[in-house]
C-alpha positions as CSV (number, residue, x, y, z in Angstrom):
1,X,-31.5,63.6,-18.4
2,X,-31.2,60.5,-16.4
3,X,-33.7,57.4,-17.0
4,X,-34.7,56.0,-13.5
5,X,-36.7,52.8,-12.4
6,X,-38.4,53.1,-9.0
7,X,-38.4,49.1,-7.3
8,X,-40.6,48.4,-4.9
9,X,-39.6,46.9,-1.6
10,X,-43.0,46.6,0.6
11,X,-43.7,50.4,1.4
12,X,-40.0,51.4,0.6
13,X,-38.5,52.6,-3.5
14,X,-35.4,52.8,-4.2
15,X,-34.5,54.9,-7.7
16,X,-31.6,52.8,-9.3
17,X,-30.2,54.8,-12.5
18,X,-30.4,53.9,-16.4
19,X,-28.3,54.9,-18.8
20,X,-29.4,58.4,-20.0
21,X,-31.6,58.4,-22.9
22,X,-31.7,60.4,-25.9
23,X,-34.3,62.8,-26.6
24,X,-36.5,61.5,-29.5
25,X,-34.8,57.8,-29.5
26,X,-37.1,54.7,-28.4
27,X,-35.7,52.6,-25.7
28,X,-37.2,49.2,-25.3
29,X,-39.3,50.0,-28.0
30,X,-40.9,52.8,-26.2
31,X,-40.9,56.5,-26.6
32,X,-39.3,58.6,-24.4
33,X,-41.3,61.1,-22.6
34,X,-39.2,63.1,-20.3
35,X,-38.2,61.2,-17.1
36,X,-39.4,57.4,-17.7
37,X,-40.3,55.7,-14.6
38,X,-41.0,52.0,-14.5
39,X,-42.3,50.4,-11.5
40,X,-39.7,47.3,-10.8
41,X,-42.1,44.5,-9.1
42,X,-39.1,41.7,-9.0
43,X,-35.8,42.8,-9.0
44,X,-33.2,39.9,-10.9
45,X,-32.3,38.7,-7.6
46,X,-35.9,38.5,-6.6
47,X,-36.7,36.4,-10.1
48,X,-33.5,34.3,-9.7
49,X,-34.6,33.1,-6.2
50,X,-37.9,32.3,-7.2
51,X,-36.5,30.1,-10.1
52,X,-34.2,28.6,-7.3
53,X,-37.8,27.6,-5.1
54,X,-39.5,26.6,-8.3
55,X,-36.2,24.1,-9.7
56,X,-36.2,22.7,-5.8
57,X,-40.2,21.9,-5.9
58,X,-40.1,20.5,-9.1
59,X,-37.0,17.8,-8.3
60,X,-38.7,16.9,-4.9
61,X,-42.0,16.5,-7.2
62,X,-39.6,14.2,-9.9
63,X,-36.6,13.4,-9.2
64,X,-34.4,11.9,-11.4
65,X,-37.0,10.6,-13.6
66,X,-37.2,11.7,-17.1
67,X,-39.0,15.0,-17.7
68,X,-40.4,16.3,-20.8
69,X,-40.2,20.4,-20.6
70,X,-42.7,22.2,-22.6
71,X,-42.2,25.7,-22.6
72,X,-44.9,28.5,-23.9
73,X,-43.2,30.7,-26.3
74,X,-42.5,33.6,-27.1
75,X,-42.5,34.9,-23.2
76,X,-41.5,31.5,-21.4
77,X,-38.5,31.4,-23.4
78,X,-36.0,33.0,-20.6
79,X,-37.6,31.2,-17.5
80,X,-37.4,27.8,-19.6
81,X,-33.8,28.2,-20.0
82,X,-33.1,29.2,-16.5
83,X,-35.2,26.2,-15.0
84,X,-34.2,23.3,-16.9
85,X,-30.1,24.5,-15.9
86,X,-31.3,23.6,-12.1
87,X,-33.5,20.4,-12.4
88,X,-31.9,16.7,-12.1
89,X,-32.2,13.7,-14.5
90,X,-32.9,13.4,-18.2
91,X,-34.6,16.3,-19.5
92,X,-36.1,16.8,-22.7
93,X,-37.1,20.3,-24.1
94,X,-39.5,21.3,-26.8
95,X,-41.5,24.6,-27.7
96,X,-45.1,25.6,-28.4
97,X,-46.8,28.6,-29.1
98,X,-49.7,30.6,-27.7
99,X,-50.7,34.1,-27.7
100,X,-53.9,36.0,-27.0
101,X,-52.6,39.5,-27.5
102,X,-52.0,41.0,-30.0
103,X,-49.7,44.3,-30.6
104,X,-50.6,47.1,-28.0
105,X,-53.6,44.9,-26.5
106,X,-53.4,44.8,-23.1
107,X,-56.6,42.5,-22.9
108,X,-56.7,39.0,-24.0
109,X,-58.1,38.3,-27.2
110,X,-58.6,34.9,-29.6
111,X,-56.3,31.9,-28.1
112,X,-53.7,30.8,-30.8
113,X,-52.2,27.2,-30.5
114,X,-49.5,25.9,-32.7
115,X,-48.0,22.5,-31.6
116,X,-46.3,21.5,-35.0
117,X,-42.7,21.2,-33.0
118,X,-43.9,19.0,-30.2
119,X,-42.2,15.1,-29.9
120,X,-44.5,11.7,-29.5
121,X,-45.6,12.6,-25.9
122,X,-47.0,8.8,-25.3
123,X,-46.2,7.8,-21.5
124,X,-44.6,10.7,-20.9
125,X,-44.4,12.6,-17.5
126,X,-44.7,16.5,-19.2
127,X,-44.0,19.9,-17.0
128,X,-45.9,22.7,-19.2
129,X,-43.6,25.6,-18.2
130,X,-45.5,29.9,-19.1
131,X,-44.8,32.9,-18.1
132,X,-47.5,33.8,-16.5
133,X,-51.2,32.4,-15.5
134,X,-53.5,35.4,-16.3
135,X,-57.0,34.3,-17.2
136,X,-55.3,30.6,-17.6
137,X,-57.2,29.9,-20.6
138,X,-54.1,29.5,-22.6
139,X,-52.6,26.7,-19.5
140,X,-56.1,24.7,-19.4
141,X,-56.0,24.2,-23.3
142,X,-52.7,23.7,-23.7
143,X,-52.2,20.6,-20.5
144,X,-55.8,19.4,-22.3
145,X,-53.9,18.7,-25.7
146,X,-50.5,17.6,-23.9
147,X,-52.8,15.0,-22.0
148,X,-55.1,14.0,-25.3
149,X,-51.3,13.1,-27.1
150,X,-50.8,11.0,-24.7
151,X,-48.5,12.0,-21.8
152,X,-49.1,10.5,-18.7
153,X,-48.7,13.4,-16.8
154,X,-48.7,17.0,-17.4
155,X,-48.1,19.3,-14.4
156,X,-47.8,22.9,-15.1
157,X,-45.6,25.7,-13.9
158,X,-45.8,29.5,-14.0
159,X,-43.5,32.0,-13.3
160,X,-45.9,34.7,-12.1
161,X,-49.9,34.6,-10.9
162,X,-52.0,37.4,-11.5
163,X,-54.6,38.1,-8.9
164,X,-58.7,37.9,-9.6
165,X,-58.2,37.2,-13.8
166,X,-58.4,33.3,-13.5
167,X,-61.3,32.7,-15.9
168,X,-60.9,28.6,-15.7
169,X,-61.2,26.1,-12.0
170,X,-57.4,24.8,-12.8
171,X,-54.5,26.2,-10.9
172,X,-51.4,25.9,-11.8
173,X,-49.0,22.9,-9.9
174,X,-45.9,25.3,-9.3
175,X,-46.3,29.3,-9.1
176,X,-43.1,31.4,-8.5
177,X,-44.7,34.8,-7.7
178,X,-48.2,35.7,-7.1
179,X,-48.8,39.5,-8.6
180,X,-51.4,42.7,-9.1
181,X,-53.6,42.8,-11.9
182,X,-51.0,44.8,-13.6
183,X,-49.8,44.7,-17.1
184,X,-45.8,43.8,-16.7
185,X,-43.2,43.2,-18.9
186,X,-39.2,42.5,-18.9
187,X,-37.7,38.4,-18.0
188,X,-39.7,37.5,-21.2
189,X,-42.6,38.9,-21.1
190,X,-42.9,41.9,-23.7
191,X,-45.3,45.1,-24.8
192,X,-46.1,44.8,-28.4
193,X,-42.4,42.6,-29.0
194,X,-40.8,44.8,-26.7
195,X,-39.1,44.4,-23.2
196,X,-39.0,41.2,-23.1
197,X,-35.2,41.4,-22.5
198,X,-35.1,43.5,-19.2
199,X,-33.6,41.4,-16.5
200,X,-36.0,42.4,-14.5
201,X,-40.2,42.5,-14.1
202,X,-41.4,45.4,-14.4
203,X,-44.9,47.2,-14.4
204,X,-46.7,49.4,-17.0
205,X,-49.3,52.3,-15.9
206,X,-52.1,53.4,-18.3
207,X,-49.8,56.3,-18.8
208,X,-46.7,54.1,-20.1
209,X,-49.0,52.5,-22.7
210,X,-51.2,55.5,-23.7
211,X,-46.9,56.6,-24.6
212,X,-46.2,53.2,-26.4
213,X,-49.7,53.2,-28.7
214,X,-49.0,57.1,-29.6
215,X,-45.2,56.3,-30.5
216,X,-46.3,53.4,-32.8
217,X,-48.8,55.8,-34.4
218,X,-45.9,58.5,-35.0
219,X,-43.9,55.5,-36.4
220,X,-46.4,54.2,-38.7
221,X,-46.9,58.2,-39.8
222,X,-43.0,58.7,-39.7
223,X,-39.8,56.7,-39.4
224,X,-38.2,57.7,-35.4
225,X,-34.7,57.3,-35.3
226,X,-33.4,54.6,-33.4
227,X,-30.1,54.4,-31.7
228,X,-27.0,52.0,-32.4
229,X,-25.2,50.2,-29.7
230,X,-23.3,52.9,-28.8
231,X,-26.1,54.7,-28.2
232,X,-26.0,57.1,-31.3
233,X,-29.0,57.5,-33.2
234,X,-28.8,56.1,-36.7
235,X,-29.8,57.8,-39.8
């Protein structure tokens, strides 16, 4: 059996081939159910030329003048470390963390802040870098607590912007790609912890997550073996 994911190119797919999976062993965390087909949305090449148009709109935006990155963990980890490799001048890095899912939630839920590992942000200029503007709640409150510590600029850059969930008037200053209302994962971005290292972005259906909440029910019932990697189940 041969795992395939289907990448979409306007009205065109093209299958490109996995590695096959074992029957009964997760991959990416989610249980495998015959032939697993994931809809590709951004291909690598696609994500690295958008990081390419994003690095070249924020250094016309800045410069060489000192830049105080801000990246949204956990899913703005990868695009962080790609971005800051392409701007220019002095760049300073630090991490916060937000989440409004939880687990297998595909819905946002309460917004959760924690800003213990930010620096003195006083006259700074600050680029607030996420993964992806959904409802944009999380964006608005974090750039309104970068701003009340004092920076003296915060712009704000997403990777991806999903269509009719903004909740909030702010938009964000950079966007890479604008996307469906789809629930994607891969670059980053994960389903309940998984996924988020596929070099690609990649969309779940409802079927794909109706899969991944019955597996974690099985493996809350009973242990599902899970492969080394070599690709042999362990015991």
């Amino acid at each position: 059996m041969v795992t395939r994911r289907r990448q979409r190119r306007g009205n065109r797919r093209s299958c490109i081939l996995l590695p096959p999976a074992r029957h009964g062993v997760s991959v990416g965390g989610l249980p495998v159910r015959g032939a697993d087909i994931v809809d590709v949305l951004l291909s690598a090449a696609d994500l690295a030329a958008g990081i390419d148009r994003l690095a070249a709109a924020v250094r016309q935006e800045i410069g060489h003048r000192p830049v105080t990155v801000v990246g949204v963990l956990t899913g703005g980890l990868v695009l962080v470390s790609d971005l800051i490799r392409r701007l220019e001048g002095p760049v300073q890095v630090s991490m916060v963390w937000a989440s409004s899912y939880r687990g297998t939630a595909t819905a946002p839920g309460t917004l959760d802040l924690r800003l213990d590992l930010l620096p003195d942000l006083t006259g700074r200029e600050v680029l607030l870098v996420d993964d992806i503007f959904d409802t944009g709640r999380t964006l608005a409150a974090l750039v309104r607590e970068l701003r009340r510590r004092g920076a003296a600029r915060v712009r704000s850059l997403v990777l991806l912007r999903k269509a009719g969930r903004a909740e909030v008037a702010m938009q964000p200053d950079f966007v890479g790609f604008d996307i469906p209302d789809a629930f994607v994962v891969g670059y980053g971005l994960d389903f309940d912890g998984a996924w988020r290292h596929l070099p690609y972005l990649a969309a779940l259906d409802s079927a794909d997550i109706a899969a991944a909440r019955a597996g974690q029910r099985s493996h809350d019932a009973e242990p599902v073996p899970q492969a080394d990697p070599a690709g042999h189940p362990r015991a």
